[in-house]
Residue, then its C-alpha position, 0 to 999 in steps of 0.5 A: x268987286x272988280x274982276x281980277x282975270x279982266x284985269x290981267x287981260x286989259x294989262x297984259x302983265x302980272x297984277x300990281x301986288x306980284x310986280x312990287x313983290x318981284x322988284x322987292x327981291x330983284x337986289x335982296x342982300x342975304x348977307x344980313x343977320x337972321x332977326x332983321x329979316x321978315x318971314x312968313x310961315x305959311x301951311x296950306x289945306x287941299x282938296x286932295x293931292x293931285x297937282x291938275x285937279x286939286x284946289x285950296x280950301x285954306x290958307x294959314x300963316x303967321x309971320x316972324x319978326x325979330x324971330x319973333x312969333x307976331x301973334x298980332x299978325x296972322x292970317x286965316x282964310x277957308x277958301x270956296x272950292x270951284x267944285x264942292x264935290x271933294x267931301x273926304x278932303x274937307x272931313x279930313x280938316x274937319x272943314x265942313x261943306x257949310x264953311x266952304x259954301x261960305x267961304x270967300x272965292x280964291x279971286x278974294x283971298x288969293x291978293x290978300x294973301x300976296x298983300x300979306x307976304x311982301x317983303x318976307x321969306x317964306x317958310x313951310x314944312x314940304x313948301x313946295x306942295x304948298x307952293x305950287x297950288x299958291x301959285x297954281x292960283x296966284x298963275x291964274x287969278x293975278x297972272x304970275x307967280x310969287x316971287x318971294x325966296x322960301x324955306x322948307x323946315x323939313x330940310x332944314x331938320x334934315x341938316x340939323x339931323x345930319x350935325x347931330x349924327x356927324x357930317x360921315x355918317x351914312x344917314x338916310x333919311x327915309x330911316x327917319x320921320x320928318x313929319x311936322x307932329x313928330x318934329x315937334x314930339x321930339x324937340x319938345x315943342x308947344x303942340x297944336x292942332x294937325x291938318x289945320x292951315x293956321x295951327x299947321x302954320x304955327x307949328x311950323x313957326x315954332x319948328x322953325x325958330x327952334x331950328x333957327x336956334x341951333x343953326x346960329x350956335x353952330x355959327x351960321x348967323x345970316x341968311x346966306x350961311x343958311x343958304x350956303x351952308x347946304x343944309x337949307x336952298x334957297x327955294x325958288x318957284 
């Protein structure tokens, strides 16, 4: 296997994979109706929460074509941890210490992941965590970070409760749980297995295409009416 951080070193610049993607997204039309876009919905497992110290131990994500769940096309990976020493965080995933000495190395699973993603929006519920220990290791491994634009269901069912509830009502959302299991409770949805990367993905892939739904009867059809409607960003890392 060649070494990707010679290879970062030798060029000077971010991987190939990073570059292509990039100039994916330099002209990207928002303008477009929602089912002609690809999404990827994507959940991250950790060690832990701290942002210096912690790593990836999964990565889970499935992708949404025609806003259709492609069951075809999903992608699941344990990742080796640099240090093996975060025993709570893997019981907490059920994650045992054997999967993790087995599993692949970020170097490995890292660029597949960013092969994976090409060309997609991505979504996730609090994307930003998992965004920044994504590219945390796409920084180091690939020299760069992804470049892809990106969706937070989480935002997206705050937008959606404050239509519900009427844009003059005072709604704070600290008032109400936002989290992936009771989302779905509430709007009926298939429920999967919690602090899973690939169920947590799936989870979110539903919420989102539930969401989704709604949006377009209120008349928000393309990407850019989601955008621009201030109920969901146009996330950028």
């Amino acid at each position: 296997m060649f070494d990707l951080l010679k290879q970062k070193s030798w060029f000077g610049r971010p991987d190939p994979l990073l570059q292509e993607n990039k100039e994916f997204f330099l002209d990207f039309d928002q303008g477009r109706p929602l089912a002609e876009y690809s999404f990827v919905v994507c959940d991250t497992e950790l060690t832990g929460l701290n942002k210096k110290k912690d790593e990836l131990i999964s990565i889970g994500a499935v992708r949404i074509t025609d806003l259709q769940i492609d069951l075809s096309s999903m992608f699941h990976h344990f990742v080796r941890p640099e240090s093996m020493a975060h025993t709570q965080a893997t019981l907490v995933h059920r994650i045992t210490p054997e999967q993790l000495e087995n599993a692949r190395s970020a170097e490995e699973v890292v660029p597949k992941f960013v092969e994976y993603i090409h060309g997609s929006l991505l979504v996730g519920h609090h994307l930003l965590l998992d965004m920044h220990f994504l590219n945390k290791a796409t920084r180091k491994i690939m020299g760069g970070v992804l470049s892809n634009p990106g969706i937070d269901t989480m935002r997206m069912a705050q937008g959606y409760k404050r239509v519900q509830l009427g844009h003059y009502h005072e709604h704070n959302p600290r008032e109400t749980s936002y989290s992936l299991d009771d989302l779905a409770q509430e709007y009926n949805l298939p429920v999967f297995k919690p602090h899973d990367a690939l169920e947590d993905a799936l989870q979110t892939a539903y919420l989102f295409l539930y969401l989704i739904k709604k949006f377009r009867k209120g008349g928000l059809v393309t990407l850019k009416d989601i955008f621009q409607s201030g109920r969901v960003g146009s996330l950028r890392y």
